[in-house]
VOVOVEX-268162 format. One line per 10 residues: their letters; for each residue x, y, z of C-alpha. Coordinates in Angstrom, 1 decimal. Layout:
<recs>
A) X,Y,Z ~ ... $
</recs>
This chain:
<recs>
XXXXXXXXXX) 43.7,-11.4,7.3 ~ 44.6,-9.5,10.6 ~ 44.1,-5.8,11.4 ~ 48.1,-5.3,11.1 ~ 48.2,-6.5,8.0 ~ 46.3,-3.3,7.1 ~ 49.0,-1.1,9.1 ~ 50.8,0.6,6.5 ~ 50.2,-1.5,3.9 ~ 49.9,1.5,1.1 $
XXXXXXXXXX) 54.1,1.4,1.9 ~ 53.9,-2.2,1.6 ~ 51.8,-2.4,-1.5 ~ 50.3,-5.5,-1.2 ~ 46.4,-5.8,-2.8 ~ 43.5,-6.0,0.0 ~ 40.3,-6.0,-1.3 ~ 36.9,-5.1,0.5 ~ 33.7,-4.9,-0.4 ~ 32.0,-1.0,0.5 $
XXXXXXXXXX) 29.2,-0.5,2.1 ~ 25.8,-0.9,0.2 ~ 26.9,-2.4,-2.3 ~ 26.4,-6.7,-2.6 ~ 27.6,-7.6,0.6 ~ 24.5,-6.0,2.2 ~ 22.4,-8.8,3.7 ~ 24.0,-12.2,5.9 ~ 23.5,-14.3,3.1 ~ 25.8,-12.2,1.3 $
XXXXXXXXXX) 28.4,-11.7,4.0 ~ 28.0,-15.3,4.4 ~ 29.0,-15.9,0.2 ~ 32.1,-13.1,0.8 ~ 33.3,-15.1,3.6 ~ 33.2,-18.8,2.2 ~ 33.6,-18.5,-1.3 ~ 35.1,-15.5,-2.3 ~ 38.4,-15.7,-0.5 ~ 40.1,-12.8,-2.5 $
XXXXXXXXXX) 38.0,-10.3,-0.6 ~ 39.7,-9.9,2.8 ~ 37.9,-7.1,4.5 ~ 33.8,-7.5,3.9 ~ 31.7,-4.1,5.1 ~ 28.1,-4.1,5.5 ~ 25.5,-1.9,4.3 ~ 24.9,1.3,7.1 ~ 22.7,0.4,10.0 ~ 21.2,2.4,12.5 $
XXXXXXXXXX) 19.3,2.5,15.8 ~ 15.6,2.1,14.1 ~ 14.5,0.9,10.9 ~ 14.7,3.4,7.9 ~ 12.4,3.0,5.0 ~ 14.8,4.7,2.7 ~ 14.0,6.5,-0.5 ~ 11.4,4.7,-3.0 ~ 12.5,3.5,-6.1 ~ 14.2,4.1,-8.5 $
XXXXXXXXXX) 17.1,4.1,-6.4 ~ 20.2,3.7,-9.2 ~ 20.3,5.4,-12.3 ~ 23.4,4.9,-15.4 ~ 23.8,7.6,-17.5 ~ 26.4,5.7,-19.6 ~ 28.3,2.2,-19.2 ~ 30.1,2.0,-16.2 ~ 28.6,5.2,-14.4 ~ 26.2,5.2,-11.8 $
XXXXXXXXXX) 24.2,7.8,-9.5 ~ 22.3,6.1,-6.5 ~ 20.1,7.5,-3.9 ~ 19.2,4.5,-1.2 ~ 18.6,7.0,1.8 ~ 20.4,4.7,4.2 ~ 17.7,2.1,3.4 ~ 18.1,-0.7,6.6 ~ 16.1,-3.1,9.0 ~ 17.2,-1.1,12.2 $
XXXXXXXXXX) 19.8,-2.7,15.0 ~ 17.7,-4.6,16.9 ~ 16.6,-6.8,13.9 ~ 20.1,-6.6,12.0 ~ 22.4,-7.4,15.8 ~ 21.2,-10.8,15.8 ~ 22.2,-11.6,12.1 ~ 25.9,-10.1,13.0 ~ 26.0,-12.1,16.2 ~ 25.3,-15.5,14.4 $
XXXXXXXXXX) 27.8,-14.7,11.9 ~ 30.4,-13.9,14.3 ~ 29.4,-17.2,16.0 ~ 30.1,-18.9,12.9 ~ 33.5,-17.5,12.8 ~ 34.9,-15.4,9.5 ~ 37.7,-15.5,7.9 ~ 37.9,-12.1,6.3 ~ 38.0,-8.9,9.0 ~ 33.8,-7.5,9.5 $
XXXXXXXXXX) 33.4,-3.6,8.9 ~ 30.4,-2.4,9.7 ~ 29.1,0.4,8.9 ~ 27.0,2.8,11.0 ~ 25.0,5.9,10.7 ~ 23.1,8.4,13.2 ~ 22.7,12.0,13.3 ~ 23.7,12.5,17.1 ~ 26.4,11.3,19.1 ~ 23.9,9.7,21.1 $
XXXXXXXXXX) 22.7,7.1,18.4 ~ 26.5,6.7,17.6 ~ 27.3,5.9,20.7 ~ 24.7,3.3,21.4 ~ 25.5,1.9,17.8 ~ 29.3,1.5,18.6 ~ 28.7,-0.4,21.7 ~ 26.1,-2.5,20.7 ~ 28.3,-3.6,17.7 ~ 31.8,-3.5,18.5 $
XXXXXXXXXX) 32.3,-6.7,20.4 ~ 30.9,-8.8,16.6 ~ 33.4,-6.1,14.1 ~ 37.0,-5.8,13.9 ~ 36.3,-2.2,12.3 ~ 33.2,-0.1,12.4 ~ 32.9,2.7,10.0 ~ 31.2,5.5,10.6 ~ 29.2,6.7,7.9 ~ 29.5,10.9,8.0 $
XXXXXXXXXX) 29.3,11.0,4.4 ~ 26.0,9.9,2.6 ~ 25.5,12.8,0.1 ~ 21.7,11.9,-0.1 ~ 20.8,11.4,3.3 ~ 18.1,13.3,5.8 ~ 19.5,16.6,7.2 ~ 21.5,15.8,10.4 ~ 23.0,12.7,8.7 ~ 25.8,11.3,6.5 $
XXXXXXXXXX) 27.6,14.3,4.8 ~ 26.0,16.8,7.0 ~ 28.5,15.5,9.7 ~ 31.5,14.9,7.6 ~ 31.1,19.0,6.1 ~ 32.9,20.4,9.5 ~ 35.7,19.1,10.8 ~ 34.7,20.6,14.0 ~ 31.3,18.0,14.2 ~ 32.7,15.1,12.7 $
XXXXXXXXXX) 35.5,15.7,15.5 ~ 33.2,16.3,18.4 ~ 30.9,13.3,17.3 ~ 34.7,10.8,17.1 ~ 35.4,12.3,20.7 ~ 32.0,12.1,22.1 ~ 32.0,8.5,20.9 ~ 35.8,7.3,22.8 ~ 35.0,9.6,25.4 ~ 31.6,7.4,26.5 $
XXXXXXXXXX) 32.9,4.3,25.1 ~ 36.9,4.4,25.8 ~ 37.0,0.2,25.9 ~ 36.3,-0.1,22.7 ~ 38.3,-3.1,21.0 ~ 37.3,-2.6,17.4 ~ 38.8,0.0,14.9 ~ 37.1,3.4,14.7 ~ 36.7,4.7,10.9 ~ 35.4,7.3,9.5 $
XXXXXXXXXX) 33.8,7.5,6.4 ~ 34.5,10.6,5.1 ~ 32.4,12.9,1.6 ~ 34.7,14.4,-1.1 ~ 32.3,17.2,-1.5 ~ 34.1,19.3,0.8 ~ 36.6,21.9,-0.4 ~ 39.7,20.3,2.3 ~ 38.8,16.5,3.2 ~ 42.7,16.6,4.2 $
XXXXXXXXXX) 41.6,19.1,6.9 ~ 38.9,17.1,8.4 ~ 40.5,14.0,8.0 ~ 43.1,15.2,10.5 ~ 40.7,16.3,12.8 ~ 39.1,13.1,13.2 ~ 42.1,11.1,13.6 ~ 43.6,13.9,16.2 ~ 40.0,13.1,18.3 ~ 41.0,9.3,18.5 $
XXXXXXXXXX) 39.7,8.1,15.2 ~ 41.7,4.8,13.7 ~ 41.3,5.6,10.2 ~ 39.9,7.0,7.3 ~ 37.5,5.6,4.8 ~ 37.2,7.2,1.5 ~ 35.5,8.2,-0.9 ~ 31.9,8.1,-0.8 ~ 29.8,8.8,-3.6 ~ 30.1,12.1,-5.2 $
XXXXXXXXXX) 27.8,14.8,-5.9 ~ 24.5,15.5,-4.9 ~ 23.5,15.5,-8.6 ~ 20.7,15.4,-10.8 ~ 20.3,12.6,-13.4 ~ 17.3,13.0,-16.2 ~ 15.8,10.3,-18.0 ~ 16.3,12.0,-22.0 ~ 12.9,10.8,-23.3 ~ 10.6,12.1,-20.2 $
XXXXXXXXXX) 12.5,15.0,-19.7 ~ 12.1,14.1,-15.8 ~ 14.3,12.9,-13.1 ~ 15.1,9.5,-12.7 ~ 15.7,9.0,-8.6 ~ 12.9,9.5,-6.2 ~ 13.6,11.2,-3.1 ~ 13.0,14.6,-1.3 ~ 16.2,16.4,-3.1 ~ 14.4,15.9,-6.2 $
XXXXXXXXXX) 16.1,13.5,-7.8 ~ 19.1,14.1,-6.8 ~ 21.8,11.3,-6.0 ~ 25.2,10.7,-6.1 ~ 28.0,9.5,-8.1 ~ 29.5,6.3,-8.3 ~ 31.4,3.9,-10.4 ~ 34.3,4.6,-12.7 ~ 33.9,8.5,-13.2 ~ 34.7,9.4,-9.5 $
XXXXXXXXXX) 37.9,7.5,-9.4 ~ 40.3,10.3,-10.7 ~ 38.7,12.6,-7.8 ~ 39.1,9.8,-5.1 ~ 42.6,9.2,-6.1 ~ 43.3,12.8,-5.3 ~ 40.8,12.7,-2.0 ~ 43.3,10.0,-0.9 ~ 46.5,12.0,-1.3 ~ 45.2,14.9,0.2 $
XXXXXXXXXX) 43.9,12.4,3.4 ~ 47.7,10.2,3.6 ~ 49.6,13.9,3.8 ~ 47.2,15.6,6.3 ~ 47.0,12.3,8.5 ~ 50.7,10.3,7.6 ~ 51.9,7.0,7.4 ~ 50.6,5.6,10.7 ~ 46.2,5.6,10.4 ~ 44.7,3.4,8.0 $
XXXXXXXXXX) 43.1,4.3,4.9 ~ 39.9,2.2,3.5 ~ 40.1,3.6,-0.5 ~ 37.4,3.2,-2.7 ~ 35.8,5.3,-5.4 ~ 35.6,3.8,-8.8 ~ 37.8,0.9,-8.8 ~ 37.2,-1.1,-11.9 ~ 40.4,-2.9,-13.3 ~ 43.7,-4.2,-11.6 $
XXXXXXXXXX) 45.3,-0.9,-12.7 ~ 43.3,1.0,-10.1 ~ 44.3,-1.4,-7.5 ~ 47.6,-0.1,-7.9 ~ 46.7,3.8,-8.2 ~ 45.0,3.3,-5.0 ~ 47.4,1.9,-3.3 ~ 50.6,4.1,-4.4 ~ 48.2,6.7,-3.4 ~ 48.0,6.2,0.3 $
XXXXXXXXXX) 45.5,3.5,0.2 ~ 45.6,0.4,2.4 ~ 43.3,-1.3,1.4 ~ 41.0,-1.1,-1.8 ~ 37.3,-1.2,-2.2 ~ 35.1,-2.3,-5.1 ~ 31.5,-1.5,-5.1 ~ 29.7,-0.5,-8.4 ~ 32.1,-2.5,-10.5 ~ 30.6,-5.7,-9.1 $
XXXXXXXXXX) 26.9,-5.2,-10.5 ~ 29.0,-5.3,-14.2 ~ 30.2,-9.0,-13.3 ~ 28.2,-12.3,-13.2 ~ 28.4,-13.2,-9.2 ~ 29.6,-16.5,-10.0 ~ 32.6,-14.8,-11.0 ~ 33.0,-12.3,-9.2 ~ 35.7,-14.4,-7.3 ~ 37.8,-15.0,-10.4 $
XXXXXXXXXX) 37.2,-11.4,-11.1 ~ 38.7,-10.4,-8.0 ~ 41.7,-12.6,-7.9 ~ 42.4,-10.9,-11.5 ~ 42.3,-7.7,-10.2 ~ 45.1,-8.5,-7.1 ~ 47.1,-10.4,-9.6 ~ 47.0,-8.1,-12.4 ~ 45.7,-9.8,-14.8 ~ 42.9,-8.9,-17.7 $
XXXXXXXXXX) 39.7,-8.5,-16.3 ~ 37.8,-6.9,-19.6 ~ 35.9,-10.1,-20.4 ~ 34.2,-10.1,-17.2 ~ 32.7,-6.5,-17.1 ~ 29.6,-6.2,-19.1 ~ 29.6,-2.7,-20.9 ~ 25.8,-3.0,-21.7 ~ 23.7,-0.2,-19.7 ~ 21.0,-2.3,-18.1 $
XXXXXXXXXX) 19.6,0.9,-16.9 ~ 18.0,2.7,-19.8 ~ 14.6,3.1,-20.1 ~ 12.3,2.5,-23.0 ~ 9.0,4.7,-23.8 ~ 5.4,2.8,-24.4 ~ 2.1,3.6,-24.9 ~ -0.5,2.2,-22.9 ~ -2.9,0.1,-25.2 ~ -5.5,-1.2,-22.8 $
XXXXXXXXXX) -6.4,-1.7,-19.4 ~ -8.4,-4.6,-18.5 ~ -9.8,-4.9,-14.9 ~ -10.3,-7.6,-12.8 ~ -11.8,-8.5,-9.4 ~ -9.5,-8.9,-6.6 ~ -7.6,-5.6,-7.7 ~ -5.9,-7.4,-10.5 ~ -5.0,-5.5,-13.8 ~ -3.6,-6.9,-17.1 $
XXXXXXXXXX) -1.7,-4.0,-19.1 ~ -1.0,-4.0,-22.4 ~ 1.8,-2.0,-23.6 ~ 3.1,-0.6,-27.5 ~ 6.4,-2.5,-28.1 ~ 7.5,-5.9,-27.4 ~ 10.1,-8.0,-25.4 ~ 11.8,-11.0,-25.7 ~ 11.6,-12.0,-22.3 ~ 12.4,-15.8,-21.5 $
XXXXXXXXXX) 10.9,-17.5,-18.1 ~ 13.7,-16.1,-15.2 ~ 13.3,-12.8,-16.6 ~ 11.5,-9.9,-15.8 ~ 11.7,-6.3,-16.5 ~ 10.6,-3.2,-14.2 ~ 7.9,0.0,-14.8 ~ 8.7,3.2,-14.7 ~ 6.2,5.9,-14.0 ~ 8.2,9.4,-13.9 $
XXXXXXXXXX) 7.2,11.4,-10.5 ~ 5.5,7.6,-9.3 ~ 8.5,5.3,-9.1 ~ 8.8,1.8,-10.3 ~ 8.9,-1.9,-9.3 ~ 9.9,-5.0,-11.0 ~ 7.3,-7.2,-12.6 ~ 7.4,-10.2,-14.9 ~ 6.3,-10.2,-18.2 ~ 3.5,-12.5,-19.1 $
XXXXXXXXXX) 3.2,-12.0,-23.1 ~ 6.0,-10.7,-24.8 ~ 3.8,-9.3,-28.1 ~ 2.0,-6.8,-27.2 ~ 3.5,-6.4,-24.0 ~ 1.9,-7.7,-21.5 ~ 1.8,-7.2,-17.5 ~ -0.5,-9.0,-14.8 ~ -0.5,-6.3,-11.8 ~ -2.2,-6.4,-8.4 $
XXXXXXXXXX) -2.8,-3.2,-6.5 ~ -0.6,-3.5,-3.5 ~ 1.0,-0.3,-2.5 ~ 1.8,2.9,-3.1 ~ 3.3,2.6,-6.9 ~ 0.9,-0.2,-8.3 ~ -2.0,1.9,-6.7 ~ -0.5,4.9,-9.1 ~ -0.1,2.8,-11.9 ~ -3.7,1.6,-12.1 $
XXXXXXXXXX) -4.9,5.3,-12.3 ~ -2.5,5.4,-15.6 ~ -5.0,5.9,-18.5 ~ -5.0,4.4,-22.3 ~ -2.8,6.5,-24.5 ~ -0.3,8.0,-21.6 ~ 3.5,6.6,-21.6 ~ 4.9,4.3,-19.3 ~ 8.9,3.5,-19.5 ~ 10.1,-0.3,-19.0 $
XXXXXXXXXX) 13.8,-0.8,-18.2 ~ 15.4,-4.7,-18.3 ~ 15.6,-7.1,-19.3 ~ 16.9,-8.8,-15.9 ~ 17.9,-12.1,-14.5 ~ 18.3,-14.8,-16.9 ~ 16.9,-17.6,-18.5 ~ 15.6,-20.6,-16.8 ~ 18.1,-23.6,-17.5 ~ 16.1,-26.5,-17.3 $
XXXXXXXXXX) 16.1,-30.6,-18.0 ~ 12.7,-31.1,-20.4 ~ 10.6,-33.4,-19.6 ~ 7.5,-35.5,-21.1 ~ 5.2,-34.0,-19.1 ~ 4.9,-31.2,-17.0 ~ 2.8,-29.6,-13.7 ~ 2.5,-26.2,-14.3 ~ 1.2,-24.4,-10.2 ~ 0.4,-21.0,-9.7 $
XXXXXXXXXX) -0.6,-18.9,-7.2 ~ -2.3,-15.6,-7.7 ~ -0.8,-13.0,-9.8 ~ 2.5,-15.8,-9.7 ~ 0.1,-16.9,-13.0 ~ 1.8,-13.9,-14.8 ~ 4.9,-16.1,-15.2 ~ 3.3,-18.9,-17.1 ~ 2.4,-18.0,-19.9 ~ 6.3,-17.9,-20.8 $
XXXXXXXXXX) 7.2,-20.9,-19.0 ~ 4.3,-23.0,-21.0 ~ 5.3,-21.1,-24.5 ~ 9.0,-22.1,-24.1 ~ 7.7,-26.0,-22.9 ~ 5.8,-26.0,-25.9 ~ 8.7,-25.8,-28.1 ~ 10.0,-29.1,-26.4 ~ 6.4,-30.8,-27.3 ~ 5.8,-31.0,-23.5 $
XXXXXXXXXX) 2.3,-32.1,-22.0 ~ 1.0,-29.5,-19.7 ~ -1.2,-30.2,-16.8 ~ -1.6,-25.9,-15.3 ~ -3.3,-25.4,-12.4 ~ -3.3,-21.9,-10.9 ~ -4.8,-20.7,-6.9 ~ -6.9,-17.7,-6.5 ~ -7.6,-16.0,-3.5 ~ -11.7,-16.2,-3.5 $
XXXXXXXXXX) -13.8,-17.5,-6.0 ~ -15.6,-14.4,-6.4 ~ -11.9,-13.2,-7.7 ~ -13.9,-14.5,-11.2 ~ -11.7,-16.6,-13.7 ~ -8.1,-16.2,-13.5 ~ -7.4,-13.6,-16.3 ~ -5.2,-15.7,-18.1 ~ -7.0,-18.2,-18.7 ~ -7.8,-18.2,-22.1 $
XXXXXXXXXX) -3.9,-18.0,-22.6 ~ -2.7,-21.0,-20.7 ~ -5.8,-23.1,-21.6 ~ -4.0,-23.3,-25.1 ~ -1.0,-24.5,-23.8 ~ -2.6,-28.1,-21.8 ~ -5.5,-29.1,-19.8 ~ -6.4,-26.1,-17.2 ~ -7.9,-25.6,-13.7 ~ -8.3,-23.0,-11.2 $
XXXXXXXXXX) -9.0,-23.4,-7.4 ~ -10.5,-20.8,-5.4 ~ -8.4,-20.6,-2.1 ~ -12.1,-19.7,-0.2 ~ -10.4,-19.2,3.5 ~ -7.3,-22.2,3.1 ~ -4.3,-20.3,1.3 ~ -2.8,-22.9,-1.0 ~ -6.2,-25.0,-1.6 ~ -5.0,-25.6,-5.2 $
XXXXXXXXXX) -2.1,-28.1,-4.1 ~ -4.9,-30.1,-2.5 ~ -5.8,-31.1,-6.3 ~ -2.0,-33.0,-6.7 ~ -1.6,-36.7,-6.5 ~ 1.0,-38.9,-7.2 ~ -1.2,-39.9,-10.5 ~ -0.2,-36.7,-11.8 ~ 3.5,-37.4,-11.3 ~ 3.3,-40.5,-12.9 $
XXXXXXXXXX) 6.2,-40.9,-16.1 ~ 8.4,-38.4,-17.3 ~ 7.6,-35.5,-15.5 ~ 8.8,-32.1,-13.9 ~ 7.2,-29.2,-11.8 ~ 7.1,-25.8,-12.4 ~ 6.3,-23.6,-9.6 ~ 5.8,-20.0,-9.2 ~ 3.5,-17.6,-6.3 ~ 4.6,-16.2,-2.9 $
XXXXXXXXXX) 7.3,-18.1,-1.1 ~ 5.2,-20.4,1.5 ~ 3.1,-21.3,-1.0 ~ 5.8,-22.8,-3.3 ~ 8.0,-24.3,-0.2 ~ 4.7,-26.1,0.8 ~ 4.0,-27.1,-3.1 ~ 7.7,-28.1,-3.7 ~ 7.6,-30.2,-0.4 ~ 4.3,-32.0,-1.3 $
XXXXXXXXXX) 5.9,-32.6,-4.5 ~ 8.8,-34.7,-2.6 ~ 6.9,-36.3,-0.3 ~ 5.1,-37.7,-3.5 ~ 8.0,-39.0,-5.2 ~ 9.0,-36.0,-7.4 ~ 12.7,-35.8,-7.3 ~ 13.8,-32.5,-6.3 ~ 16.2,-32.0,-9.0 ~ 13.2,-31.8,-10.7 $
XXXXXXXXXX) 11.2,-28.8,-9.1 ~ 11.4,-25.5,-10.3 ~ 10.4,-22.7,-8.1 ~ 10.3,-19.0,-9.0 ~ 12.0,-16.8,-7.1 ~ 10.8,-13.8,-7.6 ~ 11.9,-11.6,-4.4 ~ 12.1,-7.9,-4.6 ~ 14.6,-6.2,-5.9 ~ 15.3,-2.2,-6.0 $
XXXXXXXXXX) 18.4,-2.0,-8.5 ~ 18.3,-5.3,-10.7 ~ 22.1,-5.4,-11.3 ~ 23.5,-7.1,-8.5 ~ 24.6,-4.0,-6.4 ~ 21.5,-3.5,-3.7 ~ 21.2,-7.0,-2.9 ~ 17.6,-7.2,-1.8 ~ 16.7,-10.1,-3.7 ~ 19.3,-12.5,-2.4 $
XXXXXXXXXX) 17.9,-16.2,-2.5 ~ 19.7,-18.5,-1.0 ~ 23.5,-16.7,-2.0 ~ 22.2,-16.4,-5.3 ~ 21.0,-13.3,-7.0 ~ 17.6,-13.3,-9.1 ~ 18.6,-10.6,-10.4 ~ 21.4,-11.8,-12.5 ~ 21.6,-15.4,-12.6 ~ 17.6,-16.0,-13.3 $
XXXXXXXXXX) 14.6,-16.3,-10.6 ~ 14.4,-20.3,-11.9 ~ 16.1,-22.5,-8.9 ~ 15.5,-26.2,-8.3 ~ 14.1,-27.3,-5.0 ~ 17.3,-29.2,-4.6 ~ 19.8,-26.2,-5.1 ~ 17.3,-23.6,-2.7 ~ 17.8,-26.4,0.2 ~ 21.2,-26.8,0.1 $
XXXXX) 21.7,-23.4,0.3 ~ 19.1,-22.6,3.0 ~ 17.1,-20.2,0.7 ~ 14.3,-18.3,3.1 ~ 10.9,-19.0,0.6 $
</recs>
């Protein structure tokens, strides 16, 4: 793909797919996965970086009101240029075949400025993000509102950077009552394009049983709109922009494009070239390449896009609350799951937020927290009787070869997963040998004990100052026969249990490890949890040690 393939291509017609920014191609590993195995995307952009890091908004950060329909409020969540410049400088190294737009974001010409020249020698196109509908006040749409700012910052920017050799595009809002008009402006101050549309909105999404907002953020839960009900008003953004701006600058459309149908709307719009965001999180991401070849042939995409809403939420009572030493809490919740080992599910708290947590007993439900921040803090002051809200299930369920035996290693609250893993072993009339870590002996007994000691012989080993002290317990006695490892606990812990396991004689087809990274969205669009190129999130948090080393998963 070269840059004037892109030159009028909306007269041309041909289908050139991106990705858009924020959604899956958001971290290297997923630029990476764009780049080498998903050929029919020729134009990857990257999430919005700026200058310093930026916390973004806590979760939840993506509602669904129905199938298909999405509002999101991120708040320009990112690590901050001087850890992200690195990243993009190895991948450029690397060399790409599909053009690199990043995407950028600052509220002063200033930050732009340094942004555009720190990134421009690693991106054939940077975008210019004046259009985030959610963002801080100076940022995003508060930019792209007045085509006299948005075309001060584009001139500001050539004016103090006039060798710039990659494209300038701006990223424009359709919340503005003439985009047309400030789409011209931009381009008249030296801009090479438009990008459009970015989310709709600011709007307000509530949760029907709570009565309460579902986002998090300082505009009260107030996000914007993505995902097949904006594409009628980005289609007509799109006109507007190709008649205000003709034939010659290059339009990046996006906006709700779902099925090879929009493809073509896009582009006999003005469009050329076509972004999908939203849509992906509906497709399994090992097909989103035979998804995306359907949708620039033309051909029927419908089996691939789940029209379940993994976003609802369901109300429970809280049953008990049993506390444990080491600021460990086992919750039991009204209701039940069916939840398989490489699922999990998250908790919502209205007003508090949510995380992800796995479910250790499925009847009543069961959760294993540790206070750790802000929201688990929250959710320990939750009393007996109140309503908490679960949402999931997520990822998938672990596929597996069984095995005679079986080593079942924990590490801290990672001893939440277990239970599951030994329930679904016992159906294969597998021996269990479980041995689970805790931090400090004065921790007490693990609080699951009297659960997994049902499942096989049982032993817990206080870490006492040496993190990982349990693994000093394994020998190759213990992987004598017909046996298989199942590992779960924070990441160096399992890449120094897997690797013991090796060096013992365990095969590593044979090692499971857990990967349970956070994740804020748990549909495949944020892309925080990315292991390795894979996605927890969807495909299961159950890898063999064999398939995280081939595909150079950070534990």
């Amino acid at each position: 793909m070269k840059i004037e393939d892109l030159r009028k291509n909306h007269l041309k017609r041909k289908p050139v797919l991106a990705t858009v920014s924020g959604v899956a191609s958001t971290k290297k590993e997923l630029i990476e996965l764009f780049d080498r195995k998903i050929p029919s995307i020729d134009i990857i952009t990257t999430k919005s970086f700026q200058v310093r890091p930026n916390p973004g908004n806590r979760e939840p950060v993506v509602c669904s009101p129905s199938p298909g329909n999405f509002g999101n409020s991120v708040g320009l969540r990112n690590p901050g240029m001087d850890v992200i410049l690195p990243q993009i400088r190895e991948i450029r190294e690397h060399g790409l075949r599909a053009l690199l737009n990043i995407s950028l974001s600052a509220s002063a010409p200033e930050d732009f400025i340094t942004l555009v020249k720190a990134f421009d020698p690693y991106a054939d196109m940077l975008e210019l993000n004046f259009s985030c509908p959610h963002a801080a006040a100076g940022y995003g749409a508060s930019i792209g509102s007045d085509k006299c700012i948005a075309s001060s910052y584009v001139k500001a920017i050539n004016d103090a950077y006039p060798e710039r050799k990659a494209l300038l595009i701006i990223k424009l809002t359709p919340n503005v009552p003439d985009i047309g008009e400030i789409a011209k402006a931009v381009i008249s101050a030296g801009a090479d394009g438009i990008a459009a549309i970015n989310t709709v909105g600011p709007k307000l999404y509530i949760e029907p049983d709570s009565g309460q907002p579902i986002l998090n953020n300082k505009l009260g839960g107030k996000g914007g709109a993505s995902g097949e009900w904006v594409n009628e008003e980005a289609l007509k953004c799109i006109r507007e922009i190709r008649k205000a701006i003709g034939d010659e600058p290059i339009i990046l459309g996006m906006g709700g494009v779902t099925r090879p149908e929009d493809v073509t709307a896009m582009l006999e719009s003005g469009a050329d070239s076509v972004g999908i965001g939203s849509a992906l999180s509906r497709v399994m991401p090992s097909e989103w390449e035979h998804y995306l070849s359907l949708m620039k042939s033309g051909g029927d995409v419908s089996s691939l896009l789940s029209n379940e809403n993994k976003l609802v939420y369901t109300p429970h009572r809280v049953l008990s609350k049993e506390m444990h030493k080491g600021n460990v809490m086992i919750m039991k919740l009204s209701g039940s799951m069916n939840c398989q080992p490489g699922e999990f599910a998250f908790i919502w708290v209205p007003g508090l937020g949510e995380k992800p947590f796995s479910v250790a007993v499925n009847d009543p439900l069961t959760f294993l927290i540790k206070k750790r921040g802000q929201f688990t803090e929250g959710l320990f002051g939750v009393e007996v009787g109140d309503t908490v809200y679960t949402r999931g299930l997520y990822g998938s369920p672990m596929v597996y070869t069984p095995s005679r035996k079986a080593l079942l290693i924990a590490g801290g609250t990672g001893a939440a997963v277990l239970p599951l893993i030994a329930e679904k072993l016992k159906g294969d009339d597998t021996e269990m040998d479980i041995r689970v870590g805790l931090a400090e002996e004065s921790d007490g007994p693990d609080p699951l004990e009297d659960v997994l000691s049902s499942y096989g012989t049982y032993r817990s080993v206080a870490d006492d100052g040496k993190p990982g002290r349990v693994l000093d317990t394994i020998s190759e006695k213990d992987l004598e026969g017909d046996v298989s490892a199942y590992i779960v606990g924070p990441g160096k812990m399992m890449e120094k249990a897997a690797k013991l396991l090796e060096s013992l004689g365990l095969d590593d087809s044979r090692i499971y490890l857990s990967m349970e990274k956070n994740t804020m969205c748990g549909i495949g669009m944020c892309g925080e949890c990315v292991c390795g190129g894979h996605l927890p999130c969807k495909e299961g948090t159950f890898f063999t040690w064999n398939t995280l080393k081939e595909n150079g998963a950070e534990l």
